[in-house]
C-alpha positions in Angstrom: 16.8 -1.9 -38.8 15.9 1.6 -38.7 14.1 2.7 -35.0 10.6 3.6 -34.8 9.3 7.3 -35.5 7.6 8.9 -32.6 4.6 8.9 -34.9 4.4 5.3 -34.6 4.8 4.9 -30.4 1.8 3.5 -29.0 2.5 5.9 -26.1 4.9 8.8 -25.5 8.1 7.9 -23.8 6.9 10.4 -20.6 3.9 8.2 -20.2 5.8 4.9 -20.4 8.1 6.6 -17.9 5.4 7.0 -15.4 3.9 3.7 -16.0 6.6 2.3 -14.8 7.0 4.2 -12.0 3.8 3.9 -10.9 3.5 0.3 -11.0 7.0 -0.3 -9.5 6.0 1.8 -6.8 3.1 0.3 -6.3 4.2 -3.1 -6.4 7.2 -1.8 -3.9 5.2 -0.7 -1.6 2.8 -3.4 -1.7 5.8 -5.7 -0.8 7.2 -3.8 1.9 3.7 -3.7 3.9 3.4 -7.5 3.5 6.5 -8.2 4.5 6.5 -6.0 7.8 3.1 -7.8 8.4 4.9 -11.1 8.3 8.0 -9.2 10.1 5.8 -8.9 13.3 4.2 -11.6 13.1 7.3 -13.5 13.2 8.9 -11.5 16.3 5.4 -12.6 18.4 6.7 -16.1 17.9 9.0 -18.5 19.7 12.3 -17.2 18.0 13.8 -20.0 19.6 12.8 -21.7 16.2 15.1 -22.1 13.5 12.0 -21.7 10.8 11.0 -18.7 12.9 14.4 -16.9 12.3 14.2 -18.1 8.7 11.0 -16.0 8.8 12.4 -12.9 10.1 15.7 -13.4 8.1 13.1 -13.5 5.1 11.1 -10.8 5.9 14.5 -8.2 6.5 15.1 -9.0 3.3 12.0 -8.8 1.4 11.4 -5.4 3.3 15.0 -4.0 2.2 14.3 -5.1 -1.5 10.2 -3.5 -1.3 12.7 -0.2 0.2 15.5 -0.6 -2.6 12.1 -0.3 -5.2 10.4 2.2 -3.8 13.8 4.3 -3.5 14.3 3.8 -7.2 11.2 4.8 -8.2 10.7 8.5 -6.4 14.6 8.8 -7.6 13.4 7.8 -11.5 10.8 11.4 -11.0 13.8 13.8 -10.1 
């Protein structure tokens, strides 16, 4: 099976590129401002809790993955 000719791209592959870039960023950052929203909210709580640690265990770790996106996209521009 022979690849497709760049005549026949619905988009160029710099266009894709930043597509993808865009909405991982977006989606990236997105995350990480929820997450430190839900990160504060949980440290006002009774961290006595176990669901309330659960919560700011959670939130640590949604707010390093939202960090490891938004990393890889503004390394994808250089």
């Amino acid at each position: 099976m022979m690849a497709p000719s760049s005549e026949h791209l619905l988009v160029s592959h710099e266009a894709y590129r930043w597509f993808v870039t865009i909405v991982t960023g977006g989606a990236s950052s997105y995350w990480l401002f929820i997450d430190s929203f839900r990160l504060r909210k949980a440290l006002r709580a009774d961290r006595s809790k176990g669901v309330v640690r659960d919560q700011i265990f959670g939130s640590i770790v949604g707010l390093t993955i939202g960090a490891i996106g938004v990393l890889g996209a503004v390394l994808s521009l250089s």
